[in-house]
C-alpha positions in Angstrom: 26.8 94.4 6.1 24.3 95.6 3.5 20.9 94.1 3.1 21.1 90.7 1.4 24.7 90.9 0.9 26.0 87.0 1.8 22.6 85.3 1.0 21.2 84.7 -2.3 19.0 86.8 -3.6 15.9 87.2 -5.9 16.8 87.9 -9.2 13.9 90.3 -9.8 14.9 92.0 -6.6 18.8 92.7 -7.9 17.0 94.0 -11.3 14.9 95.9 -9.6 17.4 97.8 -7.5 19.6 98.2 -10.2 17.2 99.8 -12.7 16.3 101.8 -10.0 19.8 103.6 -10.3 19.4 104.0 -14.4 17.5 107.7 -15.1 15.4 108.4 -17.8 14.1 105.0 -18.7 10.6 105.4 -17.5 9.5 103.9 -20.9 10.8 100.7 -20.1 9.8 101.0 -16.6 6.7 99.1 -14.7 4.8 100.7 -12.3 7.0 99.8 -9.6 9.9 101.5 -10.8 11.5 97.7 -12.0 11.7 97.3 -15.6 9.2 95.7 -17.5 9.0 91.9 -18.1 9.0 92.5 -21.6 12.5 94.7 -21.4 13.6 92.0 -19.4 12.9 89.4 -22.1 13.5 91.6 -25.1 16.3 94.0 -23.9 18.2 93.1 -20.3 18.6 89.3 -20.5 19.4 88.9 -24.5 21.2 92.4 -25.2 22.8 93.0 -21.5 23.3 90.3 -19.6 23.4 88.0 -22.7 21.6 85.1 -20.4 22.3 83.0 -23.7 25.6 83.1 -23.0 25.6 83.4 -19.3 23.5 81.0 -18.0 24.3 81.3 -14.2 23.0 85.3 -14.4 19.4 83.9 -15.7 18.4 81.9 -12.3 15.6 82.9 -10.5 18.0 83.2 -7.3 21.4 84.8 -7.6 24.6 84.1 -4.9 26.1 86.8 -4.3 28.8 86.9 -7.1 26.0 86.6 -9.7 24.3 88.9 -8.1 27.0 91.5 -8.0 27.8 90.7 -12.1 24.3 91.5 -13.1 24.1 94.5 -11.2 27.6 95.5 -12.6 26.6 94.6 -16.3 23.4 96.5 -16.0 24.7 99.8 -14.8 27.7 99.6 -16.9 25.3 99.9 -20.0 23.0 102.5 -18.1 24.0 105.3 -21.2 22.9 102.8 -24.1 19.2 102.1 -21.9 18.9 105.5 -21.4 18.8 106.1 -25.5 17.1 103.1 -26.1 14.3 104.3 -24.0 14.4 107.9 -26.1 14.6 106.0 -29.3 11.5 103.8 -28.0 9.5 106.6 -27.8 10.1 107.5 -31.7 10.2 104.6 -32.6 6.5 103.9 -31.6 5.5 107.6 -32.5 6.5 106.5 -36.1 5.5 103.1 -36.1 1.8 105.3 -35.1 2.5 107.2 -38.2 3.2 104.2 -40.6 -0.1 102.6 -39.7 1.9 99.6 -38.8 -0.3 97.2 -36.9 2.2 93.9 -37.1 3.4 92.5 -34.3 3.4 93.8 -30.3 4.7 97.5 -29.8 7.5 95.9 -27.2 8.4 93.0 -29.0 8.9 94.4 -32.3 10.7 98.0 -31.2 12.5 97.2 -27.4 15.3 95.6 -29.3 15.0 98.1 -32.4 15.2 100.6 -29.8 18.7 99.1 -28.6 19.7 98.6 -31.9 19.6 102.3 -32.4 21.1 103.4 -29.0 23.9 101.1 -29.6 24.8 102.6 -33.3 23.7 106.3 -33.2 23.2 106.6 -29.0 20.6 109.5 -28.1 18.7 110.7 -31.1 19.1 114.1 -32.3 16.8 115.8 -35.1 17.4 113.0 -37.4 15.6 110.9 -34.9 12.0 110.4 -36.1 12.9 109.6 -40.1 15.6 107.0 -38.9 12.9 105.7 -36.6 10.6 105.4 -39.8 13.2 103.8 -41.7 14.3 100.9 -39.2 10.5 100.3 -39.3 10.3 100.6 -43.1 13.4 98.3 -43.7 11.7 95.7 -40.5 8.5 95.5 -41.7 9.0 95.7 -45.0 8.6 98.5 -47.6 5.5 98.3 -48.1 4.6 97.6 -44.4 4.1 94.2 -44.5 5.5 92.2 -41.3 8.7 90.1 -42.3 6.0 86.6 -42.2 4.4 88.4 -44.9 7.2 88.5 -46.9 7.9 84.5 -46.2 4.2 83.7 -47.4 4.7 85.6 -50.6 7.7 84.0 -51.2 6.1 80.5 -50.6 3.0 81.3 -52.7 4.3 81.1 -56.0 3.5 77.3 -57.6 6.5 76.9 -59.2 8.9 78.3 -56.3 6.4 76.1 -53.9 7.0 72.7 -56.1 10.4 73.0 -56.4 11.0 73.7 -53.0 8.5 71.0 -51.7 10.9 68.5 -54.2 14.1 69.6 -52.5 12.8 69.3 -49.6 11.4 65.4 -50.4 15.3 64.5 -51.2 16.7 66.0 -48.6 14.2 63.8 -46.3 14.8 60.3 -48.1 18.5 61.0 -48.4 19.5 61.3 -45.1 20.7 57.9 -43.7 19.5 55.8 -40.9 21.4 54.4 -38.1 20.1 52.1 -35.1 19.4 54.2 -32.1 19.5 51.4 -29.4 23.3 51.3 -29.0 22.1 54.8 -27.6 19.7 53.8 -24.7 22.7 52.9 -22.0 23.9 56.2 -22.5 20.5 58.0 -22.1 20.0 56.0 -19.0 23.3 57.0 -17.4 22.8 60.8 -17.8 19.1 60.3 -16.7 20.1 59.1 -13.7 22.8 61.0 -12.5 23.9 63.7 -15.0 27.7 63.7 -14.3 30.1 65.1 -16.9 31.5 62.2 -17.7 27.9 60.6 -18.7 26.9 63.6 -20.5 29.8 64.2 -22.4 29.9 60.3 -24.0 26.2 61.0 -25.1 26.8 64.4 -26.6 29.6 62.8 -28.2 27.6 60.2 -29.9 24.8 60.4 -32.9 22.0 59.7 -30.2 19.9 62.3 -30.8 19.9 62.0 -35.1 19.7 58.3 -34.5 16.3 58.4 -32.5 15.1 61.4 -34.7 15.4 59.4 -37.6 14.5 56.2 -36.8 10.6 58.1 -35.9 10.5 58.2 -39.5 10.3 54.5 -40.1 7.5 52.2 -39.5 6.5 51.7 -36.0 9.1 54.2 -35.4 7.4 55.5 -32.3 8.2 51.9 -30.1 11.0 52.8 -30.7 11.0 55.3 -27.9 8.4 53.7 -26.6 11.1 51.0 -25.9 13.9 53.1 -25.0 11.6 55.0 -22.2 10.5 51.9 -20.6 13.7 50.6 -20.7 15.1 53.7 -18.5 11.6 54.7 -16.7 9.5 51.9 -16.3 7.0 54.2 -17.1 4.4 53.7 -20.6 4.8 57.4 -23.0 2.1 59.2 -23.0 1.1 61.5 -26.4 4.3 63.6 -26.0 3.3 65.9 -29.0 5.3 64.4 -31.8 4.1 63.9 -34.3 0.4 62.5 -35.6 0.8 58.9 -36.3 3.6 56.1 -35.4 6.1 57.7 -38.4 7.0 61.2 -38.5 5.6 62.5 -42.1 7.4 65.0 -44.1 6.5 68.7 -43.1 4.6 70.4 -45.1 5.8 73.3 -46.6 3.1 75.8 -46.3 1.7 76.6 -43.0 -2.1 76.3 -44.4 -1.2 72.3 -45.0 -0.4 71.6 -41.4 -2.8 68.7 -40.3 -2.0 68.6 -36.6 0.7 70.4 -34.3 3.0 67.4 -34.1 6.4 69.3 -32.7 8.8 67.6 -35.8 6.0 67.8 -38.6 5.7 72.2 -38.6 5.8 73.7 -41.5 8.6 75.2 -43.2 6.7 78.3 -43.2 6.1 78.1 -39.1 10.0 77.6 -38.9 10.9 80.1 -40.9 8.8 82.7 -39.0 10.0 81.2 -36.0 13.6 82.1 -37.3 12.7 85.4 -38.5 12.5 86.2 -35.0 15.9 85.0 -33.8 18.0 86.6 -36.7 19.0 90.5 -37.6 16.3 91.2 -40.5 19.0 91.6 -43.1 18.8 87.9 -44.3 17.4 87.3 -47.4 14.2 84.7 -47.2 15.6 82.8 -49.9 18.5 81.7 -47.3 16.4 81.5 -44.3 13.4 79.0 -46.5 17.0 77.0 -47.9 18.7 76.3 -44.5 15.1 75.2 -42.5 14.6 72.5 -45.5 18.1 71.5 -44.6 17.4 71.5 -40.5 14.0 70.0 -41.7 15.8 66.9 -42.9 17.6 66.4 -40.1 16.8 63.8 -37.1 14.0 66.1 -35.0 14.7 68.7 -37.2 17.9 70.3 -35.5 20.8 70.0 -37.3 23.6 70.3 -34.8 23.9 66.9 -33.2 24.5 67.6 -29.7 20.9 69.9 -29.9 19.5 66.5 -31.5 20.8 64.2 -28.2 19.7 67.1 -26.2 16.4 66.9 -27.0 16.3 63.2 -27.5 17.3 63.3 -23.7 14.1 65.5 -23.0 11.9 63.2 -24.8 12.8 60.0 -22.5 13.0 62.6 -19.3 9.7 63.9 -20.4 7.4 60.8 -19.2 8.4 61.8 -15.6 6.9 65.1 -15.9 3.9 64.3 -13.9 3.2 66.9 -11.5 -1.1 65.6 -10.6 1.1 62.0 -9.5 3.1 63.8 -6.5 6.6 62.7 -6.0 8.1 60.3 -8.6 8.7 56.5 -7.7 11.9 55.7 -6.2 13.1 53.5 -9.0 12.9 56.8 -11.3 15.8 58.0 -12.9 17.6 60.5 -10.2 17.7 63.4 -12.5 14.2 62.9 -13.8 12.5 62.5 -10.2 14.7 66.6 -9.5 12.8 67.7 -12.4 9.7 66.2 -12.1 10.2 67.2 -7.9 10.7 70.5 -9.1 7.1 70.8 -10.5 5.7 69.1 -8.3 6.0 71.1 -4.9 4.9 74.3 -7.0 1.5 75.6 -4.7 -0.8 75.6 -7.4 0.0 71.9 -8.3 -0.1 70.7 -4.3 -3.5 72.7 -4.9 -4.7 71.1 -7.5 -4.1 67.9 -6.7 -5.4 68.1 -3.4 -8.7 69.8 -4.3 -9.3 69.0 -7.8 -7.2 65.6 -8.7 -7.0 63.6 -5.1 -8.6 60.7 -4.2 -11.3 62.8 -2.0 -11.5 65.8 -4.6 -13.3 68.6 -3.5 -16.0 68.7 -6.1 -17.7 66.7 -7.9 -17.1 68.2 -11.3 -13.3 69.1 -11.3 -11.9 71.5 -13.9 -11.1 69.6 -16.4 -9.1 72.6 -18.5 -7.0 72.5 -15.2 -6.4 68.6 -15.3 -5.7 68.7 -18.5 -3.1 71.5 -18.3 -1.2 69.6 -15.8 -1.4 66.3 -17.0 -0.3 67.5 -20.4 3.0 68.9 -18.8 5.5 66.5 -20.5 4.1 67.7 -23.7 4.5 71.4 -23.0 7.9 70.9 -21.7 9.1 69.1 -25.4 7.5 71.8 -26.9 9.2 74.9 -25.4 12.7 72.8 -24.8 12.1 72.3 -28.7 11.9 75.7 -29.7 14.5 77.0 -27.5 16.8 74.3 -29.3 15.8 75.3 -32.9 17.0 78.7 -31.5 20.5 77.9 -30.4 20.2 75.8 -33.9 19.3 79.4 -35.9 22.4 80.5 -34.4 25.2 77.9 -34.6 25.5 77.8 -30.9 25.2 75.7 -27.9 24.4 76.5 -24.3 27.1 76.4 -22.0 25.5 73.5 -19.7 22.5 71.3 -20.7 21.6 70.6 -17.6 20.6 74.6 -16.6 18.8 73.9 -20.1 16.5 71.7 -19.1 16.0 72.8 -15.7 15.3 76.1 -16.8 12.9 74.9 -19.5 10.7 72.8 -16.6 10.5 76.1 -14.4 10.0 77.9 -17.5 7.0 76.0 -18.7 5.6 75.7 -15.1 5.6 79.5 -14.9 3.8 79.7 -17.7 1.2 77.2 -16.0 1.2 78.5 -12.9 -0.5 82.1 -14.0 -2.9 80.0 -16.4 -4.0 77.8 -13.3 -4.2 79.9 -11.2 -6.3 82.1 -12.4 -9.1 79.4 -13.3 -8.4 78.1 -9.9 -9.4 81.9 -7.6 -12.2 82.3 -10.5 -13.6 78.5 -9.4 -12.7 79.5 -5.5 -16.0 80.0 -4.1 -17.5 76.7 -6.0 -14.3 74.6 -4.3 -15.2 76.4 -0.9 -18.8 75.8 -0.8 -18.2 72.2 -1.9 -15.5 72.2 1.3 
């Protein structure tokens, strides 16, 4: 039997092995011989494995089936990584040339570079002036990055006043309904997540009804309510918005007056979809259908996305990794979630040397602390964009609860390398204080 075959495996490791096999892709390639995080992110998971779609081949830990599938869709497009790799070197020869300074190297040409494999496969002599050209028509002519464009567009007073009108009407004319018909619903996929409980709640307007019931007066208690009635637990600032009543976002990004999650600008949005769609769409369309998202409750417009997140909001007061395990009377699904934080070694770290009742200095790091306790908010805000994604495209993930899972391990990882890098630079304080 073959190493690893009939055990699960590390994902990394099956990527790893299987890049291994593709030549000429050095380009892509980390030091190791793996490819790079960033082809990962901005090549294999999206373009190959389309993780978006395949949920199952995105998990940290692969059975063997998975396993075998991402190995077999990897190789299987082993021709078109090879000339995306050749077309990644002209494209960032050119992009040199151009004086193009927008945007990271990887971000902006890994998926150009696929683009091109997959339409014209290895380049030939025409390479380096259709590299310049898929930069030209990306960046703009005039080689100003596509958020350029949007700010242009936004700038003019008239454009800007109509817009910020339409966008005013939209707001007031959407209509209310009562979101606490909705609560026994939340509570029953909180706790245990079944089909059957999900599938009632995805069926109903939950999420639009909560979103737009923020926008009244005192419209915060009323999820204040709703997660006590299913927690127990108070709501701490989950990143909202700024006051108890979401306001209307501004258009421009330069009249922002806080990060609250459902009061971004139009122009944020906009950027944020410029990144999700293929370039080709004009900004008129893109600036049209965000005032329309805009107006709807949290500012998705699909309603399933809207319960979704809605579902996150009352999950997210559970996310309290410096507490330890959750109380008993939690929620099931919310003490997994909050569990799977929680035994991370940086936070058993943490709280044992920094947070504990017998802390191991006198002057804790309080960037740390605050890091950690700010978890729930982090959590809304990356389950939030990767929702206004799935909302760009018209689609919806296959199962909601590999969603939001993947969206607490997502936004630990993202803490863990933060923390503990403060945590080995503080090291020799903790240990002399020990």
């Amino acid at each position: 039997m073959a190493a690893g075959e009939g055990r699960s495996q590390l994902r990394s490791a099956v990527l790893a092995r299987a890049w291994q096999r593709i030549p000429d892709v050095e380009v892509l390639s980390a030091a190791d011989g793996g490819p790079l995080t960033r082809t990962i992110k901005k090549i294999i998971d999206p373009l190959v494995i389309r993780t978006a779609a395949r949920p199952r081949l995105g998990r940290p830990l692969l059975d063997p089936a998975a396993a075998a599938e991402v190995t077999e869709l990897l190789l299987a497009d082993s021709a078109r990584l090879r000339a995306a790799a050749a077309w990644f070197t002209h494209l960032k020869r050119q992009r040199r040339a151009l004086r193009i300074t927008a945007g990271n190297v990887q971000d902006v040409c890994f998926p150009l570079a696929y683009e091109l494999a997959t339409g014209f496969g290895m380049p030939d002599s025409s390479a380096p002036e259709r590299a310049a050209t898929t930069l030209r028509e990306w960046h703009g002519e005039d080689g100003a990055a596509g958020v350029d464009q949007v700010s242009r567009y936004l700038a003019d007073p008239q454009r800007a006043a109509d817009l910020t009108a339409e966008l005013r009407r939209r707001w007031a004319a959407v209509p209310n309904a009562s979101p606490a018909a909705f609560v026994t619903l939340l509570e029953a996929v909180a706790d245990g997540f079944t089909d059957e409980a999900w599938q009632k709640l995805a069926d109903s307007p939950a999420g639009h009804a909560f979103g737009l019931a923020l926008r009244q007066p005192g419209g915060t208690a009323v999820l204040t309510r709703a997660v006590r009635e299913i927690s127990g637990l108070p709501t701490p600032d989950l990143g909202l918005q700024r006051g108890e009543r979401t306001a209307v976002p501004p258009l421009s990004q330069r009249d922002e007056t806080g990060n609250g999650l459902l009061e971004r600008s139009i122009e944020r949005r906009v950027r944020a979809t410029l990144r999700r769609v293929d370039g080709q769409n004009a900004v008129a369309d893109l600036v049209d259908e965000e005032l329309k998202r805009a107006a709807a409750g949290f500012g998705l417009e699909l309603p399933v996305l809207a319960t979704c997140f809605v579902l996150g909001v009352v999950l997210a007061p559970a996310l309290r990794p410096l507490d330890g395990p959750a109380p008993g009377d939690l929620p099931d699904f919310a003490q997994r979630l909050n569990a799977q934080v929680a035994r991370e070694g940086y936070v058993l770290y943490a709280r044992r040397a920094l947070a504990g009742s017998t802390p191991l200095t006198t002057q804790p790091d309080a960037e740390i602390l605050r890091e950690l306790r700010e978890f729930a908010k982090r959590f809304l805000a990356r389950l939030w964009a990767r929702l206004h994604g799935f909302d760009v495209s018209g689609e919806v993930p296959d199962d909601f609860r590999d969603l939001l899972t993947g969206v607490v391990r997502s936004t630990s990882l993202d803490l863990r390398t933060k923390v503990r890098r403060a945590l080995v630079a503080g090291l020799p304080r903790l240990e002399a204080a020990s």
